[in-house]
LOMARKE-481243 format. One record per residue: x, z, y of N, C-alpha, C in turn. Coordinates in nm, 2 decimals. Example, Ala and Ser with C-alpha at 12.3 -4.5 7.8 and 13.67 -1.06 7.14 Angstrom:
BEGIN
[pt [1.32,0.78,-0.57],[1.23,0.78,-0.45],[1.32,0.78,-0.33]]
[pt [1.28,0.71,-0.22],[1.37,0.71,-0.11],[1.29,0.79,0.00]]
//
This chain:
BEGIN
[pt [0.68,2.40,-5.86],[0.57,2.49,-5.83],[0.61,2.63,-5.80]]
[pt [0.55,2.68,-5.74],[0.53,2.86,-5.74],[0.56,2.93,-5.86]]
[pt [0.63,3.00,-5.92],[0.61,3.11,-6.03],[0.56,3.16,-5.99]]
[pt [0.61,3.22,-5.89],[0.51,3.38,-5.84],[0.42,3.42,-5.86]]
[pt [0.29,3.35,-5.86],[0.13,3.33,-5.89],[0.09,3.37,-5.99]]
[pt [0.16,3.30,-6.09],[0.08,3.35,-6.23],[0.19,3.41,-6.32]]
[pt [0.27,3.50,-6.31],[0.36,3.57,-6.38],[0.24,3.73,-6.43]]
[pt [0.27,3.73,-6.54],[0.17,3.87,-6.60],[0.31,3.95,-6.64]]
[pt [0.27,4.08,-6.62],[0.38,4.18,-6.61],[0.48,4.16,-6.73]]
[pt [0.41,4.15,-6.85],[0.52,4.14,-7.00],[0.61,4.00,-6.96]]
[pt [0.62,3.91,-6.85],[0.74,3.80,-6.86],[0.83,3.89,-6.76]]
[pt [0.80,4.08,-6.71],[0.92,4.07,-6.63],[1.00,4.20,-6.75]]
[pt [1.10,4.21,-6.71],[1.25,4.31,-6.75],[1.13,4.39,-6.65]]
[pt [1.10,4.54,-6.75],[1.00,4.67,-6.70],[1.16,4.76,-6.62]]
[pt [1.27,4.74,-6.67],[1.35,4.80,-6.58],[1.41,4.75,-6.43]]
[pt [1.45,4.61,-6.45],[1.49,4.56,-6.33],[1.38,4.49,-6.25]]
[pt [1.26,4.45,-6.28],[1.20,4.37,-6.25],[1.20,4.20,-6.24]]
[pt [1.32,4.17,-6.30],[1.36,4.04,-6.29],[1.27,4.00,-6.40]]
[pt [1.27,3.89,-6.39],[1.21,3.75,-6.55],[1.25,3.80,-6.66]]
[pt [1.25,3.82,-6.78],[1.23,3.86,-6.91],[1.33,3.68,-6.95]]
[pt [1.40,3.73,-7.08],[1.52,3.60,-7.16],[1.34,3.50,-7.18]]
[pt [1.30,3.56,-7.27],[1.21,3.46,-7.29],[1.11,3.38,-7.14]]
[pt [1.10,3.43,-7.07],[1.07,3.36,-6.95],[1.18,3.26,-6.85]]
[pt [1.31,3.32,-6.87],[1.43,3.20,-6.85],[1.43,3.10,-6.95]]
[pt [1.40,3.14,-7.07],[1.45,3.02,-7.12],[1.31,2.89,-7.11]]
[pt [1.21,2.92,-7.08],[1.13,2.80,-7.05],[1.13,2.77,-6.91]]
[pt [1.16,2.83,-6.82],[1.21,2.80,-6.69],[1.34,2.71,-6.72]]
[pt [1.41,2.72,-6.78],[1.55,2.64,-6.75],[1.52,2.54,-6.84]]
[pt [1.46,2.51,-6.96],[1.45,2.43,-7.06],[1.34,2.31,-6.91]]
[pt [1.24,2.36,-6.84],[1.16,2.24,-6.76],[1.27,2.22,-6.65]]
[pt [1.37,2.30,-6.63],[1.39,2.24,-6.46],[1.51,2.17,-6.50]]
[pt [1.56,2.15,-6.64],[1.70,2.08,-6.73],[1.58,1.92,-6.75]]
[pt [1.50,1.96,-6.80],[1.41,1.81,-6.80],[1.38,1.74,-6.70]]
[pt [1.34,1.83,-6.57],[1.34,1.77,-6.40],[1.46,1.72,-6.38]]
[pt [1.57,1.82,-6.36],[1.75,1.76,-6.35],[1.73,1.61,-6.36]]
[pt [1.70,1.56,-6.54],[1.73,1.49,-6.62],[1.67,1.35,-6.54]]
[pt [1.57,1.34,-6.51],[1.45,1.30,-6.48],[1.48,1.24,-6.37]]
[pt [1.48,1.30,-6.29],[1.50,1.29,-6.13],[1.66,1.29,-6.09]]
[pt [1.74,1.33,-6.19],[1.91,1.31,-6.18],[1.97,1.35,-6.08]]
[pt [1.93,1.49,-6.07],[1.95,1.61,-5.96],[2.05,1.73,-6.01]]
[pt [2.14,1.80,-5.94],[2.22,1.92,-5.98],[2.15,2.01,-6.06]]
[pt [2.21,2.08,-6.10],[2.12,2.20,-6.22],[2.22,2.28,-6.22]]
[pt [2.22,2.44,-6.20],[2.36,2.50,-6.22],[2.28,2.68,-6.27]]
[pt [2.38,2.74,-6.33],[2.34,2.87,-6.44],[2.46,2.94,-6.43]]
[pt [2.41,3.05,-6.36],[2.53,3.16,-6.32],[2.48,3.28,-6.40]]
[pt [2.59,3.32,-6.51],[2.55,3.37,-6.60],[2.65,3.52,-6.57]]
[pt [2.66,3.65,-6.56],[2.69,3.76,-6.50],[2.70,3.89,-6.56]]
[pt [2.79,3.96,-6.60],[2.78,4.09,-6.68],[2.85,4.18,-6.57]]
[pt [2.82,4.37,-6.58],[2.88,4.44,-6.52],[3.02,4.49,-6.56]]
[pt [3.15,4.49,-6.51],[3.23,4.50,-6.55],[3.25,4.67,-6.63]]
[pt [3.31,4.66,-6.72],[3.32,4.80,-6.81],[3.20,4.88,-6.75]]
[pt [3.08,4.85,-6.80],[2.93,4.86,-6.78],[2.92,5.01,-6.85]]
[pt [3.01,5.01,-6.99],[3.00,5.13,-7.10],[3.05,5.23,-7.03]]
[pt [3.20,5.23,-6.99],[3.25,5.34,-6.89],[3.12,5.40,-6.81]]
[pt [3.04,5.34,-6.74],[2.97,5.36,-6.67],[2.87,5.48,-6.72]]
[pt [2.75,5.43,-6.80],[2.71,5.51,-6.88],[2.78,5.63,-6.98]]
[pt [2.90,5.59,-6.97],[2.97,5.70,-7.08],[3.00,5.84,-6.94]]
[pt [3.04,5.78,-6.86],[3.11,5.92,-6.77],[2.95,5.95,-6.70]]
[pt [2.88,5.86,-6.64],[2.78,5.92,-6.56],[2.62,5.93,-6.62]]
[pt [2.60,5.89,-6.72],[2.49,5.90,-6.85],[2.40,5.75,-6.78]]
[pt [2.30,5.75,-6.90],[2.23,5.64,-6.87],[2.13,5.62,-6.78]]
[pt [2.09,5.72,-6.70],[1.99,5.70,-6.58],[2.10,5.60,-6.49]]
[pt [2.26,5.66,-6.47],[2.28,5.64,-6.39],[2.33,5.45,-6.37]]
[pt [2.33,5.50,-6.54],[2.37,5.34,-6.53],[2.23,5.21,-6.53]]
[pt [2.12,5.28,-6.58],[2.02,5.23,-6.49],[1.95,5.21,-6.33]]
[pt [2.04,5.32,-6.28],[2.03,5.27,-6.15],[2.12,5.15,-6.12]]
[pt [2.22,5.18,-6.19],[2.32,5.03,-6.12],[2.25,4.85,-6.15]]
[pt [2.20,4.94,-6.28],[2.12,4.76,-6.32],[1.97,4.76,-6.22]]
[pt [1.93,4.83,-6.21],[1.81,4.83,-6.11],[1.88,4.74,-5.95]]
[pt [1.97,4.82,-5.89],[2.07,4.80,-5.77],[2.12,4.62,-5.78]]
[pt [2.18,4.64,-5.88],[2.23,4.49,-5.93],[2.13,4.40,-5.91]]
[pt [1.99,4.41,-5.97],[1.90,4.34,-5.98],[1.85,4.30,-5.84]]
[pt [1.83,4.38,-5.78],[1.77,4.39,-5.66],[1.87,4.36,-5.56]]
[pt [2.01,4.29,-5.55],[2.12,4.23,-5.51],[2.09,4.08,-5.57]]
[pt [2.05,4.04,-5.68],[1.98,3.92,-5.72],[1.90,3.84,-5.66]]
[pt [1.78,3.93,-5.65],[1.67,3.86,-5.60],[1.67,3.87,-5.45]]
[pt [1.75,3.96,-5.38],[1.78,3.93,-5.28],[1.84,3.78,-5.21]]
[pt [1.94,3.75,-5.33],[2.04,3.57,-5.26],[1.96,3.49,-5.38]]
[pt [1.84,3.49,-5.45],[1.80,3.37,-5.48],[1.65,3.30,-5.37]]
[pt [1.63,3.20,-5.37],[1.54,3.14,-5.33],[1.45,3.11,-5.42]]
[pt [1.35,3.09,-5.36],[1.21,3.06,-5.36],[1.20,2.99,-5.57]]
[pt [1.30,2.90,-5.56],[1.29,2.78,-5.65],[1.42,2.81,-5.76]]
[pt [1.48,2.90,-5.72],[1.58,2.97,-5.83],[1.49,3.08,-5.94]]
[pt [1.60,3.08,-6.03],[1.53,3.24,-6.10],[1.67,3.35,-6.11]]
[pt [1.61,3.46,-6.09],[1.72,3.53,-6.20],[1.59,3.63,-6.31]]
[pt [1.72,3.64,-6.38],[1.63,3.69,-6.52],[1.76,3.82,-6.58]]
[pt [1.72,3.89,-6.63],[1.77,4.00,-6.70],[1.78,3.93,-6.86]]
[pt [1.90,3.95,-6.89],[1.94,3.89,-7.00],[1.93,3.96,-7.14]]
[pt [2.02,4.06,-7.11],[1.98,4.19,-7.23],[2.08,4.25,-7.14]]
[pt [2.06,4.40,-7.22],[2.17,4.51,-7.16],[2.27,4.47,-7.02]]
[pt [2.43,4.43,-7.02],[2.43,4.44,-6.88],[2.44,4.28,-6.82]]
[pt [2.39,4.20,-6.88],[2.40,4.04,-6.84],[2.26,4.01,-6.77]]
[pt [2.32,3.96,-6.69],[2.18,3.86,-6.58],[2.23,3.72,-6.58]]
[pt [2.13,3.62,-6.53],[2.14,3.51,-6.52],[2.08,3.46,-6.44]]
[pt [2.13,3.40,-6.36],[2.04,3.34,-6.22],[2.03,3.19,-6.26]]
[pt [1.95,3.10,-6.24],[1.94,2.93,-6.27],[1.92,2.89,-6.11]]
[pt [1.97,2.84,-6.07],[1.97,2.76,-5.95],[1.97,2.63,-5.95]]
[pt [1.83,2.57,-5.87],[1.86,2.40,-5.87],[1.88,2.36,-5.78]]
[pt [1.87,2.21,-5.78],[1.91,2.16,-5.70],[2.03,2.21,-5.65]]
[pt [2.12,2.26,-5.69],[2.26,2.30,-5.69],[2.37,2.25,-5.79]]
[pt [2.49,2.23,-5.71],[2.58,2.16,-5.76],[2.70,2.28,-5.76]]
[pt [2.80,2.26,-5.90],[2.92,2.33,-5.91],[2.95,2.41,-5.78]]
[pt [3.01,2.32,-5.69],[3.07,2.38,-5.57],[2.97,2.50,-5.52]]
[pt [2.86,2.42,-5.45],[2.74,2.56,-5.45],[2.73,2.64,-5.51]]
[pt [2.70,2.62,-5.64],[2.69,2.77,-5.70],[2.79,2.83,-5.71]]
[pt [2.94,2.79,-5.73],[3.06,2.87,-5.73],[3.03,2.97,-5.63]]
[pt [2.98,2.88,-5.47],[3.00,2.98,-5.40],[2.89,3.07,-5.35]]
[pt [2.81,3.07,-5.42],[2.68,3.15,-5.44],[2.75,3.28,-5.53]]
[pt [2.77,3.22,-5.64],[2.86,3.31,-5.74],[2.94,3.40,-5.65]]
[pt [3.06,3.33,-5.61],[3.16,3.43,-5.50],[3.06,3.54,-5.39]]
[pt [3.00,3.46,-5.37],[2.92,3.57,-5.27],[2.84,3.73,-5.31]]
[pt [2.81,3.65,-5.44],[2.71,3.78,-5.49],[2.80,3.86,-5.53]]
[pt [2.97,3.82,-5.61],[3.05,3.88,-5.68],[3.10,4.00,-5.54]]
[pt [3.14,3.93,-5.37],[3.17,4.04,-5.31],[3.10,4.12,-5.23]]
[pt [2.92,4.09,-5.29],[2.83,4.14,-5.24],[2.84,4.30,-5.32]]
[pt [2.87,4.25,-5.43],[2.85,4.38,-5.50],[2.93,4.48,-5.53]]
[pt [3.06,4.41,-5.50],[3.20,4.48,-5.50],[3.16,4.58,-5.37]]
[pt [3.13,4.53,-5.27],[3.09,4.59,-5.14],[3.00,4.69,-5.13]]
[pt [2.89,4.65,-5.16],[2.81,4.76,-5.21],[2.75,4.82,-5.31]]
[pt [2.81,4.83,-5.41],[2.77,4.90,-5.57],[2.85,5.00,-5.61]]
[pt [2.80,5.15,-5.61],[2.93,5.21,-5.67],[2.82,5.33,-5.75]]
[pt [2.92,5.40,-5.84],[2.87,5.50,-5.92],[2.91,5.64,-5.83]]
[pt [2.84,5.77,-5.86],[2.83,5.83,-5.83],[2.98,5.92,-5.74]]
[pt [3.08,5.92,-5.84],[3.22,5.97,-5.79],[3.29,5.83,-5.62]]
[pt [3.17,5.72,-5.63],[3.25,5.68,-5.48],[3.31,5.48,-5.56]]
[pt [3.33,5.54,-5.71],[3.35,5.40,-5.73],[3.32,5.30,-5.73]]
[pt [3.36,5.16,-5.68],[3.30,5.05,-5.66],[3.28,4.98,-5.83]]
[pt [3.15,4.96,-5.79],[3.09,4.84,-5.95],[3.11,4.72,-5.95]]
[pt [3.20,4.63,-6.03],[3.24,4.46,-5.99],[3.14,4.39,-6.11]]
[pt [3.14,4.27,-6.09],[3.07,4.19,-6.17],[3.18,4.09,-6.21]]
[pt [3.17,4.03,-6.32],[3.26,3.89,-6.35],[3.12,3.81,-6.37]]
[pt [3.14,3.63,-6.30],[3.00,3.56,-6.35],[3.09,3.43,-6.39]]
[pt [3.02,3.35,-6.46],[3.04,3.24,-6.52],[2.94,3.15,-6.47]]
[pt [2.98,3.01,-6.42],[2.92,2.91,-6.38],[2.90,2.81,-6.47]]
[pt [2.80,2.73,-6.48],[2.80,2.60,-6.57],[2.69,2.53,-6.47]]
[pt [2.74,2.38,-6.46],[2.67,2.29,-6.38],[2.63,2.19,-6.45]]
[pt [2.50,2.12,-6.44],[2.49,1.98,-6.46],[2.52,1.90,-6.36]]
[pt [2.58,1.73,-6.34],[2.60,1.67,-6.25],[2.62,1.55,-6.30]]
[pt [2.55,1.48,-6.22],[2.50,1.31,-6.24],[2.61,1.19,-6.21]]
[pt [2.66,1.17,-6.30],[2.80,1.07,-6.22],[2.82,0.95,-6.31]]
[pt [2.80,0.81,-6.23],[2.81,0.73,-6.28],[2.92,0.73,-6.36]]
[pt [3.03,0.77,-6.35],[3.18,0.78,-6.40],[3.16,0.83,-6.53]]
[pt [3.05,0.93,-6.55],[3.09,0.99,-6.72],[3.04,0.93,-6.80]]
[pt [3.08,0.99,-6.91],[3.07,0.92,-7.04],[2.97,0.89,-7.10]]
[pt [2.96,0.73,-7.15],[2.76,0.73,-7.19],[2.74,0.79,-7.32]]
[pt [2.81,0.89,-7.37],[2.74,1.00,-7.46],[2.68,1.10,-7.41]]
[pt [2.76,1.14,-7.30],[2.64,1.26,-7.22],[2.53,1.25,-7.14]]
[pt [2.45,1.17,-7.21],[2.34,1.14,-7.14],[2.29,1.21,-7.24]]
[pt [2.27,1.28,-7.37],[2.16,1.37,-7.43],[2.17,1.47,-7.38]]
[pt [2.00,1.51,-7.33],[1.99,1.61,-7.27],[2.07,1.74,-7.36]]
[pt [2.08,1.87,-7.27],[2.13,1.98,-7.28],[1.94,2.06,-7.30]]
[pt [2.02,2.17,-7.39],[1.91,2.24,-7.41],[1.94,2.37,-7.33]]
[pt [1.86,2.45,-7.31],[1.90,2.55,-7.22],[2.05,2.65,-7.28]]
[pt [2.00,2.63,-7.42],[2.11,2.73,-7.45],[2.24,2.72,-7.47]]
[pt [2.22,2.50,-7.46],[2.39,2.47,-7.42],[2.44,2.48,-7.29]]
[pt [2.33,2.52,-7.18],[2.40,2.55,-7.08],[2.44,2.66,-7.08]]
[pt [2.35,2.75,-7.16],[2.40,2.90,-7.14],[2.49,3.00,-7.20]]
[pt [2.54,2.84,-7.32],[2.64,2.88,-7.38],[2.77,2.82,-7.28]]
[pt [2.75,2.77,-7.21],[2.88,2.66,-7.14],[2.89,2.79,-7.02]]
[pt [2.79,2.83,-6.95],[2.81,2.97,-6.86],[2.86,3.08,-6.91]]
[pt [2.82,3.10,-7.03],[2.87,3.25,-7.13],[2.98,3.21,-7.15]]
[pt [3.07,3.10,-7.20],[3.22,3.08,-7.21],[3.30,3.07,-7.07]]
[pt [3.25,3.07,-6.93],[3.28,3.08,-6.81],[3.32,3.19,-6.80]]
[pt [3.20,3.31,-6.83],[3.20,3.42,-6.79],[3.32,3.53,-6.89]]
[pt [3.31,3.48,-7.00],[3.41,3.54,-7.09],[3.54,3.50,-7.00]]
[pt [3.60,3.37,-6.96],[3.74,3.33,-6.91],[3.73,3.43,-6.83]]
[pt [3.62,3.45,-6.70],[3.67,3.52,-6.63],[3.68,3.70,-6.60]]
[pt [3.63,3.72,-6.73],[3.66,3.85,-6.83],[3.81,3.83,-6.82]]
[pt [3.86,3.75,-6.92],[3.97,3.72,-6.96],[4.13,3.74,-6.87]]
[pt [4.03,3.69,-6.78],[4.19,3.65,-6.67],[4.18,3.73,-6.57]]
[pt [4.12,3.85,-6.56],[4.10,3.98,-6.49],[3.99,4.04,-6.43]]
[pt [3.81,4.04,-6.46],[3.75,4.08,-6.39],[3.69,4.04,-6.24]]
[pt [3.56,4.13,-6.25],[3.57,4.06,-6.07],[3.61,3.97,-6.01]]
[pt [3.51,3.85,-6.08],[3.59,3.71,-6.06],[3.51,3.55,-6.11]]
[pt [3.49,3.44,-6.06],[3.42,3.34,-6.08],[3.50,3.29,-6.18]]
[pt [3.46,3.17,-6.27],[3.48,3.08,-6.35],[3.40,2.98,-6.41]]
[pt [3.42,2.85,-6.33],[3.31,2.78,-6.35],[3.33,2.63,-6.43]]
[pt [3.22,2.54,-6.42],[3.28,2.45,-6.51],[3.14,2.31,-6.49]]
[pt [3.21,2.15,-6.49],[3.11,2.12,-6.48],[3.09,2.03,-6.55]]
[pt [2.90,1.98,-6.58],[2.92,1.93,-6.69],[2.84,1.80,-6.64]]
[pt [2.93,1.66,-6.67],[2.88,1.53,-6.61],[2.81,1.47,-6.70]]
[pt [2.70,1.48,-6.68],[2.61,1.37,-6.76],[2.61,1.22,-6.67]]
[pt [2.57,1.08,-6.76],[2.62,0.99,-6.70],[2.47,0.93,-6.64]]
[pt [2.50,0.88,-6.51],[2.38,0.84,-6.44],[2.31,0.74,-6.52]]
[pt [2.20,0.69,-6.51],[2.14,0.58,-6.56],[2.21,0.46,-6.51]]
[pt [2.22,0.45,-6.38],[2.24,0.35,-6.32],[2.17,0.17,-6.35]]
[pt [2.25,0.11,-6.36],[2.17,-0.07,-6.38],[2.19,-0.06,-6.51]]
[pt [2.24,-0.04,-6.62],[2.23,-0.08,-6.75],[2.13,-0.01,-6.83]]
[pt [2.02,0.05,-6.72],[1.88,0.14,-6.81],[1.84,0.05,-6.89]]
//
């Protein structure tokens, strides 16, 4: 269905305009049950601003509210109709994309990563990077018949938040993704 329609202002982030955590998480908790259901891609690109504090520390916090406003509005720009992104808390966002698969969102992920390197900077000229973390669901006869219990949103968004930390880890400005095979139904339903 449409979000759009019936959203009342308290489900959005009053600063970036995105979805409010509490408004992702029943968004991703129904479209993890659709996934499930209909045995379709489900993917959660989860995103923080690189040394975000620096930011606010040298240029104060309007400015670093502009960048999360800027950021935001670089979001809702490359999502569709049937995605969300949502404002996470302070500098984390999180976009849910369906009907998307690992590969896709990787490169959704990459895109937005050198969307922003490209154009986001703070006042002295510097460019603003993002590091995001990927987590996918994916339907494959091959996996294991334990992972067929559903995921709840927040084990996806813990499986993205451990993406996004690696790729903290191993330098910034940079994808890390991961996927997670739940096993098809197939003939032995």
């Amino acid at each position: 269905g449409d979000w759009s329609s019936d959203v009342c202002s308290s489900d959005l982030d009053p600063l970036t305009g995105l979805y409010s955590r509490h408004m992702l998480s029943e968004f991703t908790e129904r479209e993890i049950s659709h996934a499930y259901r209909q045995e379709r891609t489900l993917s959660m690109v989860v995103m923080d601003i690189d040394h975000f504090k620096k930011v606010n520390d040298a240029f104060g916090h309007d400015v670093g509210d502009v960048v999360l406003r800027e950021l935001a509005q670089l979001l809702s720009e490359s999502c569709r109709r049937s995605d969300m992104a949502a404002r996470y808390g302070g500098e984390e966002f999180v976009v849910v994309l369906t009907n998307t698969d690992l590969q896709s969102a990787t490169m959704g992920a990459e895109r937005m990563r050198a969307k922003t390197a490209d154009s986001l900077r703070v006042p002295d000229g510097t460019a603003v990077t993002i590091s995001l973390g990927v987590a996918s669901i994916e339907f494959d006869t091959e996996a294991d018949g334990k992972s067929r219990r559903s995921l709840t949103s927040e084990d996806l968004f813990k499986q993205a938040d451990e993406m996004l930390y690696n790729a903290k880890k191993s330098g910034r400005n940079r994808v890390a993704g991961v996927r997670i095979a739940v096993k098809k139904r197939g003939g032995q339903a």
